[in-house]
N, C-alpha and C positions, 0 to 999 in steps of 0.2 A: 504494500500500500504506500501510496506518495502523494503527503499531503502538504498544504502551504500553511503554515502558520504564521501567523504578522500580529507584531504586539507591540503598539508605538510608545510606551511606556517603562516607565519602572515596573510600578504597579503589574500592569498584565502580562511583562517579562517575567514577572515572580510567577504569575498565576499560568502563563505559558508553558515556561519548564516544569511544573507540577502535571500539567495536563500530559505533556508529551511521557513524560517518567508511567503517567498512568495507562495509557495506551501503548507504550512497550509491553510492558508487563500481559497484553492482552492482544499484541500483534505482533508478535517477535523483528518480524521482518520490515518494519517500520522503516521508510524511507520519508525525511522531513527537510522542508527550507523556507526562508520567509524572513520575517525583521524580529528582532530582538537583541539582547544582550549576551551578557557572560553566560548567564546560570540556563538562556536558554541552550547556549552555544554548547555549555558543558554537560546538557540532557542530550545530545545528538541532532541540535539541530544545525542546518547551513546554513547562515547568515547572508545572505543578499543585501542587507540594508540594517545598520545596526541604529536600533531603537532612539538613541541618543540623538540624531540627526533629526529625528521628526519631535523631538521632544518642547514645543511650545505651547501657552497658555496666554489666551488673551484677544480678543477681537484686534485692536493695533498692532499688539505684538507680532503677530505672524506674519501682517503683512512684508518686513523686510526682508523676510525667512522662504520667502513663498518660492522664488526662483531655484532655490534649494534645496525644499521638500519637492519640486516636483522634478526635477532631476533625481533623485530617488524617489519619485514614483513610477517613473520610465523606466528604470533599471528594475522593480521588481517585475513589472510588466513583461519586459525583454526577459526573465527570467521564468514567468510563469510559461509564454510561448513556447521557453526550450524545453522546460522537463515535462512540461503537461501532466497537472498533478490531476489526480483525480475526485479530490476536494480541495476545500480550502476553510479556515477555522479563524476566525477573524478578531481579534479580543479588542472591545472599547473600545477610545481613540473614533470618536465616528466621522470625526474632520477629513481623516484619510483614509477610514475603511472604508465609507460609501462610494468613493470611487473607484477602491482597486473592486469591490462587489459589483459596481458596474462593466467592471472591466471581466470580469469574472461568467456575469453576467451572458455578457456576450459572446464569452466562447463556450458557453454549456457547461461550466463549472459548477458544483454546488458548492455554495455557503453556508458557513452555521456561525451566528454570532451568538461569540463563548464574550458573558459578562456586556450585556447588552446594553446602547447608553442609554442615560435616564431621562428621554425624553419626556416624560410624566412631570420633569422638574421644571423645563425649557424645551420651544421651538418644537413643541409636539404633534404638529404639522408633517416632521419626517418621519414619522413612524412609517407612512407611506414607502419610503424608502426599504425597510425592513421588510414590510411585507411582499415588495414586486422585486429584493436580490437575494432574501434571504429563506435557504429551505426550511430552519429554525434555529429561531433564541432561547439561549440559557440564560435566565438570570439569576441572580445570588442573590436579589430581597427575595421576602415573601410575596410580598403584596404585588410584587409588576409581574408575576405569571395570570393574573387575573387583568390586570391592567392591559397587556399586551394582546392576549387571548380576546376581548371586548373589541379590539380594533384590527381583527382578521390574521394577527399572526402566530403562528404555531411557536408556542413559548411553553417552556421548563422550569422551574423553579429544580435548581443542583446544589444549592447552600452558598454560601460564601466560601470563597479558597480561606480566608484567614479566619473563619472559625474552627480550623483545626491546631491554631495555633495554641501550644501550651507555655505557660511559665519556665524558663528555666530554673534547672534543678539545684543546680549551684546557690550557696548563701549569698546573702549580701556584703559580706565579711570577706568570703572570698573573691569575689568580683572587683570590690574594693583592691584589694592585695595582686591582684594581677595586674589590672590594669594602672597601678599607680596611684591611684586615686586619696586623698585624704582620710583617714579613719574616724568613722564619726562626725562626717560634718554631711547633711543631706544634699544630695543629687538633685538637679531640677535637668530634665532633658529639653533640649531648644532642637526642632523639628522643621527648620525652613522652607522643605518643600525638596523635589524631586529635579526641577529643574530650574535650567541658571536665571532666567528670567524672575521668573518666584521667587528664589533667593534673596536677589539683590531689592526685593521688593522686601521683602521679610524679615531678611536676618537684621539691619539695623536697627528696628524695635526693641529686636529680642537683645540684642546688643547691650541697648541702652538700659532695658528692664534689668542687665545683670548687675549693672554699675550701680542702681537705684539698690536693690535685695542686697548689695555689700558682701563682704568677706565670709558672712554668715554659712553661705550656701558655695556647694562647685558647678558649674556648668558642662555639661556632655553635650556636645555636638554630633551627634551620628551622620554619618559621610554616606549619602548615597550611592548606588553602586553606578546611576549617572554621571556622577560628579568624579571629576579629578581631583584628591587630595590636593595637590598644590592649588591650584586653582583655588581652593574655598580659601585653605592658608590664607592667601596672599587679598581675598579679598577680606577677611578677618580683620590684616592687618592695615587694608585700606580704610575701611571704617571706623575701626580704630586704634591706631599706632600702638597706644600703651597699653591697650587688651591685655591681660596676664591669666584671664582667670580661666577660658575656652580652654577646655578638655576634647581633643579631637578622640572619634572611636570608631570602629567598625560600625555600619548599618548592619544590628540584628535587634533583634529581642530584647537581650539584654540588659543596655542600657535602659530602654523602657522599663521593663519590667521590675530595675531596680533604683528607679529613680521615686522620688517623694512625691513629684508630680512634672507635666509636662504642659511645654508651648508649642501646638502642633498647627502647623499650616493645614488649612481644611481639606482635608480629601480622603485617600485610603489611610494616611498614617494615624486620624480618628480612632480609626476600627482596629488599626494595631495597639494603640493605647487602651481599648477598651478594653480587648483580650487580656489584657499582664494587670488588666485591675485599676490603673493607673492616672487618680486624677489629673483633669489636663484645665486647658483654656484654649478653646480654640481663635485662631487669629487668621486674615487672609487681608491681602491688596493688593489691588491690581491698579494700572493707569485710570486717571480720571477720565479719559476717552472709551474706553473700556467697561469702566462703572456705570457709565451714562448711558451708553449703550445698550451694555447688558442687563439693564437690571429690570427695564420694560419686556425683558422677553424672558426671565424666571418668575415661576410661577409657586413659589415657594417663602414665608416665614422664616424656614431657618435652613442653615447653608450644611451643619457638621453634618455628615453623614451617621455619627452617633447620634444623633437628635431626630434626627430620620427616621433610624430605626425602631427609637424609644417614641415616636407619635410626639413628643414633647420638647420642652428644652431641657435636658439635663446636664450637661455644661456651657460656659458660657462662650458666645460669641461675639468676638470685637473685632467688625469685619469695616472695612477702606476708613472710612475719618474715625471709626469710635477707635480702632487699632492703634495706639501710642502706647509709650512703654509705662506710661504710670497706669492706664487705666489694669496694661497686664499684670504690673505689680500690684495692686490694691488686689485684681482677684485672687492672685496667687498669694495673697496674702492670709486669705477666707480659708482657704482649699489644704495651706500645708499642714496648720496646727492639729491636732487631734480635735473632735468636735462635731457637733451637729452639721454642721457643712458637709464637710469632707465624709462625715459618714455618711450620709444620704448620697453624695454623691457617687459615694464604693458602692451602695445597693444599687442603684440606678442602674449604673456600668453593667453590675451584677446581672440584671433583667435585661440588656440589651446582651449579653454572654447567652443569654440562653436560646433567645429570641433567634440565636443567627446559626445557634447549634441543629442540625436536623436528628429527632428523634425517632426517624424511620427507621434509621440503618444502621450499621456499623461502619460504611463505605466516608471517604473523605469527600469532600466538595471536587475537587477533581476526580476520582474515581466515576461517580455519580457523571457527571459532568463526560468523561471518557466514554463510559457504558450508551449515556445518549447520542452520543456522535457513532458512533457504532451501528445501532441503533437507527441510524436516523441514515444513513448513508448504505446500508441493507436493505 
């Protein structure tokens, strides 16, 4: 079997390589190529286009990028032609899957959108798009297999890929002692966002929130696996020179999971905080061209995807003007002591843990997710 798989993301690079891992395991003979990163690269897939390159956020933002992206859209193109795969599995990112799905399209390909976008949130108009390139959607809420299904397309509910995610098993003490870290002085993890645009939009807040919180606390910056280490470095030190306090670390769990609380750019890294338990404050900004824009076409109260899934607000969000670094130190001020705050908010998280768990099965969110494309291409 020779399938395309394309994941313009961190995010659905993560949820990419899980998927292909679980259809080995179910098709020995598996032959794969498409966009993504390392971890898809190191499940066996061949990279045509590595994720990194399509990785923008933002109505103005992409425009300078555009000449770019679509020179790697040609090249997945010219690629799909040669090997003629016999599906194709298209994760998120719908900025650039609806067109290679039309491209897809027109040479008799199937598609199956694994991790379908949220058009329920914004510009829900293209669902259209879904229904006339795609032979079926997986999603990973509950509620948009019923949403989708209402408006004519064959949709899944597979769980979310990261609610299989568990705590690490390691103390605090020891993570501390590995990594360097101070002994007894609390962790707060700062979550910029996935890509470099986002960053430079994000991290100076968090920057300034750390100068405000004092010597009291340490900073973990987890590195994502889009990002160049030096790169962050260097703009660390461009924001701010006498910085001392930025603890750089590997993008996993860990750091989350043993941090007192967290400043998380809105998106999937939410739902990883929510998993390890981990009071957060969600933050996000984008251009004011961008805001103005976009904000007449979500359709949506609240932005975290934690909040989403709890129906409510359960952590706070300070999203384009409320986002400054005092309003995030005052929360995180609520959030670290021990207390009615912080513990309503560990139950909360708690009920959004369960809510994303599937009690069908034994099967992972990818498994499930393998088993349909299967499934669905038989």
């Amino acid at each position: 079997m020779r399938l395309l798989i394309s994941a313009g993301e961190a995010s659905g690079e993560m949820y990419g390589a899980q998927l292909i891992e679980a259809l080995r395991r179910r098709v020995p003979d598996l032959e794969c190529f498409g966009v993504g990163g390392e971890r898809m690269q190191a499940a066996g897939c061949d990279l045509v286009v590595q994720s990194k390159e399509l990785a923008v956020v933002g109505i103005t933002e992409i425009l300078p990028r555009l000449p770019q992206i679509y020179g790697e859209f040609r090249k997945l193109v010219r690629a799909i032609d040669a090997r003629k795969p016999q599906a194709a599995i298209l994760i998120d990112s719908p900025a650039f899957h609806f067109k290679v799905a039309r491209e897809l399209h027109r040479r008799g390909i199937p598609a199956i959108y694994y991790v379908a976008p949220q058009l329920w949130a914004w510009r829900s108009g293209r669902v259209r798009l879904v229904r006339r390139y795609f032979k079926k959607a997986l999603v990973i809420f509950p509620f948009e297999e019923q949403w989708y299904r209402e408006r004519g397309v064959d949709a899944e509910y597979v769980g979310h890929p990261l609610a299989d995610l568990e705590r690490p098993s390691e103390s605090l003490q020891d993570f501390v002692k590995e990594q360097g870290y101070e002994p007894g002085k609390p962790i707060i993890a700062l979550l910029p966002g996935s890509r470099h645009k986002e960053i430079r939009m994000n991290l100076p807040a968090m920057l300034r929130t750390g100068e405000i919180l004092g010597c009291d606390y340490q900073f973990v910056l987890p590195i994502a696996p889009t990002i160049d280490p030096w790169w962050l470095d260097l703009l660390v030190q461009k924001i701010n020179p006498s910085c001392k306090f930025i603890l750089f670390t590997t993008r996993d769990t860990r750091g989350l999971a043993h941090a007192r609380a967290a400043v998380v750019a809105s998106g999937t890294a939410t739902v990883e905080a929510a998993m390890m338990g981990t009071p957060m404050v969600v933050v996000y900004r984008v251009s004011p061209l961008t805001w103005t824009l976009g904000r007449r076409l979500v359709h949506l109260k609240n932005f975290a995807m934690v909040n989403l899934i709890a129906g409510e607000p359960v952590v706070p969000e300070l999203i384009q003007a409320a986002f400054t670094a005092e309003n995030v130190a005052a929360k995180l001020r609520e959030i670290l002591p021990d207390g009615p705050v912080r513990e309503k908010m560990e139950r909360d998280l708690a009920q959004v843990r369960a809510r994303l768990k599937s009690a069908d099965d034994s099967r992972s969110a990818a498994e499930r997710a393998a088993d349909a494309v299967l499934r669905t291409l038989a």
